[in-house]
C-alpha positions in Angstrom: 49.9 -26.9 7.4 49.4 -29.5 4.5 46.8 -28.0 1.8 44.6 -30.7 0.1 42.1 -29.8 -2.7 38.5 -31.9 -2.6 37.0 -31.2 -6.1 33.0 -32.1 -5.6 33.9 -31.3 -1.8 29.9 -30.5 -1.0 28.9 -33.9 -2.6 27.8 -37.0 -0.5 31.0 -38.7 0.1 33.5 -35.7 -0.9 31.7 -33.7 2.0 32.6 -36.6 4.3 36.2 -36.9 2.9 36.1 -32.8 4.1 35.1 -33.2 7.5 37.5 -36.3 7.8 40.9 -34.3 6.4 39.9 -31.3 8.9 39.5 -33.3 11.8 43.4 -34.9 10.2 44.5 -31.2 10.8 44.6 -30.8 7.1 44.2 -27.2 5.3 41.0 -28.2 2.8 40.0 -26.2 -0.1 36.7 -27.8 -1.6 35.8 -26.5 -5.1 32.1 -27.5 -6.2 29.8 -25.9 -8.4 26.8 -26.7 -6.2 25.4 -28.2 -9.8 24.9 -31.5 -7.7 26.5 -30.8 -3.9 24.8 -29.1 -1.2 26.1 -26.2 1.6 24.5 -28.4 3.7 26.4 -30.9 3.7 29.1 -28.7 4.3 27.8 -26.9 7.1 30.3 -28.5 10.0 33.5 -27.6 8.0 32.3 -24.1 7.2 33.1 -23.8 11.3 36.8 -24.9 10.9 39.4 -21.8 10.2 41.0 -24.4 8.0 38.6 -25.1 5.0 37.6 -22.7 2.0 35.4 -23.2 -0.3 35.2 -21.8 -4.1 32.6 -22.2 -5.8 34.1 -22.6 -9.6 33.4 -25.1 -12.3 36.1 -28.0 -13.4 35.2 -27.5 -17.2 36.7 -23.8 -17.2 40.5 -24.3 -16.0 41.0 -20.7 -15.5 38.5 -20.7 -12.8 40.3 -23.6 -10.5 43.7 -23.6 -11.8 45.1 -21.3 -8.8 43.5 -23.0 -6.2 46.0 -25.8 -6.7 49.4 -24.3 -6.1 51.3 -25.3 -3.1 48.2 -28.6 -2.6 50.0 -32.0 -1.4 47.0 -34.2 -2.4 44.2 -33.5 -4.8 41.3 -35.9 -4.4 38.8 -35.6 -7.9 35.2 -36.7 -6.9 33.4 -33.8 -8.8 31.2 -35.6 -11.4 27.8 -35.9 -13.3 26.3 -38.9 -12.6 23.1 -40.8 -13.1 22.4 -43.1 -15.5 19.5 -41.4 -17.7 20.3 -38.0 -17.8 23.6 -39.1 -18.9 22.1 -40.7 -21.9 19.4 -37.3 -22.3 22.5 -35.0 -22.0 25.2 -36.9 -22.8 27.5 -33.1 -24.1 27.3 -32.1 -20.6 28.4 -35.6 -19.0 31.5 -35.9 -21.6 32.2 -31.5 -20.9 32.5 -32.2 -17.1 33.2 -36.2 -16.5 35.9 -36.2 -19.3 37.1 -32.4 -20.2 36.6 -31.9 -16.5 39.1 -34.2 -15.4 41.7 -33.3 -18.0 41.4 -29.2 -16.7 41.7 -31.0 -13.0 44.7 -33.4 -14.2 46.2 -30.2 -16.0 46.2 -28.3 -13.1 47.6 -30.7 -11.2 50.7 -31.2 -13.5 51.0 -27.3 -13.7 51.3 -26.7 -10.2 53.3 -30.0 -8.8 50.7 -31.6 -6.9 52.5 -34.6 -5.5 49.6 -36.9 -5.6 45.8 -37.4 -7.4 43.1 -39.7 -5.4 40.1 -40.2 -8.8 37.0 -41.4 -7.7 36.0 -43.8 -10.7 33.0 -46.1 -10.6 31.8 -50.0 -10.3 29.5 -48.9 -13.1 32.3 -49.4 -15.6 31.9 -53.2 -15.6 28.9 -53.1 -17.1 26.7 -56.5 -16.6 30.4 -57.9 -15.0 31.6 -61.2 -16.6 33.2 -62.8 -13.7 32.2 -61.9 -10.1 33.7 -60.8 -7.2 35.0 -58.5 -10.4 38.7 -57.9 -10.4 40.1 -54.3 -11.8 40.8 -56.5 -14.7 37.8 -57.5 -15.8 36.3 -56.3 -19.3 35.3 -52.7 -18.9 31.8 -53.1 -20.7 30.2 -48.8 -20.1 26.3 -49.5 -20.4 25.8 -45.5 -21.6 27.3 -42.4 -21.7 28.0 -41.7 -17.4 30.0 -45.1 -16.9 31.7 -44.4 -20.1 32.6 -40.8 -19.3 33.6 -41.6 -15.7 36.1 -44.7 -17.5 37.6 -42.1 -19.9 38.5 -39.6 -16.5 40.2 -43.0 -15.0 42.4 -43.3 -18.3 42.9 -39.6 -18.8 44.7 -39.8 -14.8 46.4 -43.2 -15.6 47.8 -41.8 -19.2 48.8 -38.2 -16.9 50.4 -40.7 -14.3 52.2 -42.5 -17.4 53.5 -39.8 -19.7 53.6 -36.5 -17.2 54.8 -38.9 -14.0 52.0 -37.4 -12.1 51.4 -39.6 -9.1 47.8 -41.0 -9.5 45.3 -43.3 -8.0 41.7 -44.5 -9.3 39.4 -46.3 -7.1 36.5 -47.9 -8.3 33.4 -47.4 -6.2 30.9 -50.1 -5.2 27.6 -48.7 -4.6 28.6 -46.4 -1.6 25.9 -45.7 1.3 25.4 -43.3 4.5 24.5 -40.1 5.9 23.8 -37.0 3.2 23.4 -39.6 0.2 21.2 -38.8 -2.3 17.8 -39.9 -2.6 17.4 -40.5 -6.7 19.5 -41.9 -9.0 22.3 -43.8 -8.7 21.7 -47.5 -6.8 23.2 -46.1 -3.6 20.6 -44.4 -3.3 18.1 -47.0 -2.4 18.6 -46.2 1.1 18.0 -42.6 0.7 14.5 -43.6 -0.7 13.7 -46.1 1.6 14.6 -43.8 5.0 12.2 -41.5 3.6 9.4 -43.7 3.2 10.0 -45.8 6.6 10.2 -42.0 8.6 6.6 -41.4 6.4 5.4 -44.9 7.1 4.9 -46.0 3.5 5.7 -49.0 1.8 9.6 -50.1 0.6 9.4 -49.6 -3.4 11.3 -52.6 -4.1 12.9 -52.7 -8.0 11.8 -56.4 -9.5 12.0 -59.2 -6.8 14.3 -57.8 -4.8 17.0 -60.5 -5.6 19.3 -58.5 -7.0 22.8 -57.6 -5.2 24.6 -54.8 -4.8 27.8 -54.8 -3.1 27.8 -51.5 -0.5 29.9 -49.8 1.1 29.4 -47.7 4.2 30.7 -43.8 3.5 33.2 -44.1 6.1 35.4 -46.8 4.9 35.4 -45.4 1.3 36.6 -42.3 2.9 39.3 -44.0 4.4 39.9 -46.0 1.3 40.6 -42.2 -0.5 43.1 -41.5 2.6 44.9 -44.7 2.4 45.4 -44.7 -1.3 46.7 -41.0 -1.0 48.8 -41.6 2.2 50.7 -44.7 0.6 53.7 -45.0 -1.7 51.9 -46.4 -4.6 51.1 -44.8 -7.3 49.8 -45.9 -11.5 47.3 -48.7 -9.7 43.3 -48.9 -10.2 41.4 -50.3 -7.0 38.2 -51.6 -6.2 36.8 -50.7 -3.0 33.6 -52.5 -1.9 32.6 -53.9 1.2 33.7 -57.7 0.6 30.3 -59.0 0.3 27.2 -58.0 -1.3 23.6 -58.1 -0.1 19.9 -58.0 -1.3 17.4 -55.2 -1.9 15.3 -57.8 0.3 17.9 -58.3 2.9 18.1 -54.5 3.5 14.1 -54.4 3.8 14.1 -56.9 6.6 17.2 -55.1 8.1 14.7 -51.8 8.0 11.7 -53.0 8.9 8.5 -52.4 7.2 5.9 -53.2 4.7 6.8 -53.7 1.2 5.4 -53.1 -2.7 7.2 -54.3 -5.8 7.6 -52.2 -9.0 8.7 -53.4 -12.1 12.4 -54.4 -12.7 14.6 -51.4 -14.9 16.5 -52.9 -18.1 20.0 -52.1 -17.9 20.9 -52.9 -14.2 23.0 -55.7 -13.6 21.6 -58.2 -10.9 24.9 -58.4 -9.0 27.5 -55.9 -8.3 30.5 -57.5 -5.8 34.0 -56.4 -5.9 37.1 -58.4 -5.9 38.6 -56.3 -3.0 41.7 -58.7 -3.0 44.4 -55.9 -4.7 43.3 -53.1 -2.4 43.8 -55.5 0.4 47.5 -56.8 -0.9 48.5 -53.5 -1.8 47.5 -51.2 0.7 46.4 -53.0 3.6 42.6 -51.6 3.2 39.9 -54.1 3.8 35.9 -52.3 5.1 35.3 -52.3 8.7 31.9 -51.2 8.8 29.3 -54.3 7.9 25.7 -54.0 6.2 24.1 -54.4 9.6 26.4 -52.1 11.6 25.4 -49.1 8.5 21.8 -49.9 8.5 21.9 -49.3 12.1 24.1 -46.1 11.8 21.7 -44.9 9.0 18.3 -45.5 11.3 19.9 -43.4 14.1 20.1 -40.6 11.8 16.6 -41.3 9.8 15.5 -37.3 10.5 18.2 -36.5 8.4 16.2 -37.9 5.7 12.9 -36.0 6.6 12.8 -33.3 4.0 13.5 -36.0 1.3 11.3 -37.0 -1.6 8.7 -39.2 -0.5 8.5 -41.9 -3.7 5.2 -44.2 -4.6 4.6 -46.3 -7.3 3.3 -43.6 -9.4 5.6 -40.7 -8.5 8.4 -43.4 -9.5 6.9 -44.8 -12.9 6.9 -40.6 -14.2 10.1 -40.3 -12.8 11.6 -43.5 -14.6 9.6 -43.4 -18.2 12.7 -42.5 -19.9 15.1 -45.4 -18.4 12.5 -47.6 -19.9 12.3 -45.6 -23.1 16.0 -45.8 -23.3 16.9 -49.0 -22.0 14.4 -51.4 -22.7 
């Protein structure tokens, strides 16, 4: 049986990458340190005789190294993220995002992994130049998380480069579905809005609503992370979005419901939209799953989202003083 190691295996999308190797037939070992992930999430893997989990942290090699010996694929989605608490505790976010990913890339080489998937982020653009964005737009890092997670995608590149360690990074657009998280980062949104529409309270809409994001449905970044690791290329950065981008207001009207606005946060860009074209050329991927099909995938699970955070203006203007402080 082929062994695979999921680092941030209890996360939002690494728990779904879990339950889709297992169901491949795949041995899975997920290492998390629960910092961020959830047992939860985790709690339909825990019934299949082929996944282990260790709880260990990236940062101290000697914890995870032996957990990689005999592993075919090694797919690196453990990470701090957020955008304010990186720039609060910004030692922490450079200790796991960077120094994390060189232990993880170390003990790949050590133990002749044959191939590492890195989960980078859409967030290293910056306010992108040129959109769709291609991988080889500027890299612009807005504060210390997209910078961190840009220095992991050239620590796996320079690995791929100098060790000969086969090595993909994809760059995440705004990725949506089931177990997301409901604060923080902009995939999110839909985490917060469930919540309220299951309480009946108004959509807190960010400015006017105008702004774009371009998401992506949880299953097709999952198979973006097994098509990348199941293909003969290696040394290549990818974008993987959804090949369109969409509205705050656009997924309102898609929910349904009553709607307040709060003020617009400095330091988000008012469009995020890949240039999915390499991904496409390279390895055949394109996203099958549209906005509307999600939405509707996300509102026959809303009790999922019934024992999250119920957010209001005021709840939200405490919990967002500091981006203002910072970023404004």
């Amino acid at each position: 049986m082929t062994k695979v190691v999921v680092t941030g295996g209890a996360g939002f999308i690494g728990s779904h990458l879990t339950d889709f190797l297992l169901k491949k037939g795949f041995e899975v070992v997920v290492i998390d340190n629960l910092s961020n992930g959830r047992m939860e999430n985790l709690k339909e893997a825990e019934k299949n005789p082929n996944f282990k989990f260790i709880k260990a942290d990236i940062r101290k090699l000697d914890e995870i190294k032996e957990y990689f010996k005999n592993s075919y694929y090694v797919f690196h989605l453990a990470a701090l993220a957020d955008i304010v608490p990186s720039i609060e505790n910004p030692t922490e976010y450079f200790e796991t995002n960077v120094s994390g990913t060189f232990n993880v890339l170390q003990a790949c080489k050590d133990q002749n992994v044959k191939k590492i998937i890195y989960v980078a982020s859409s967030s290293s653009y910056g306010f992108a130049v040129v959109t769709p964005t291609p991988e080889d737009a500027p890299i612009a890092s807005e504060y210390p998380y997209a910078l961190t997670k840009n220095m992991g995608e050239q620590l796996v590149m320079h690995f791929n480069k100098i060790y000969k360690l086969p090595a993909i990074t994809l760059r995440f657009f705004n990725v949506y579905g089931p177990r997301a998280r409901t604060s923080g980062t902009y995939g999110a949104v839909f985490g917060v809005f469930l919540a309220q529409k299951l309480n009946k309270k108004p959509f807190t809409v960010v400015g006017d609503g105008e702004q774009t994001r371009d998401f992506t449905y949880v299953s097709d970044a999952v198979d973006a992370l097994f098509t990348a690791a199941n293909s003969n290329i290696s040394g290549e950065v990818f974008n993987v979005g959804s090949g369109g981008h969409y509205s705050v207001n656009e997924i309102v009207k898609l929910l349904g419901g009553e709607k307040i606005n709060i003020p617009k946060r400095p330091g988000e860009p008012d469009i995020t939209f890949a240039d999915v074209s390499k991904i496409k050329k390279l390895l055949n991927w394109e996203a099958k799953v549209s906005l509307k099909e999600g939405v509707a995938l996300l509102l026959q699970n809303i009790n999922a989202f019934a024992h999250a955070p119920v957010w209001d203006e005021k709840s939200i203007e405490k919990a967002t003083k500091n981006w203002f402080k910072y970023l404004g």
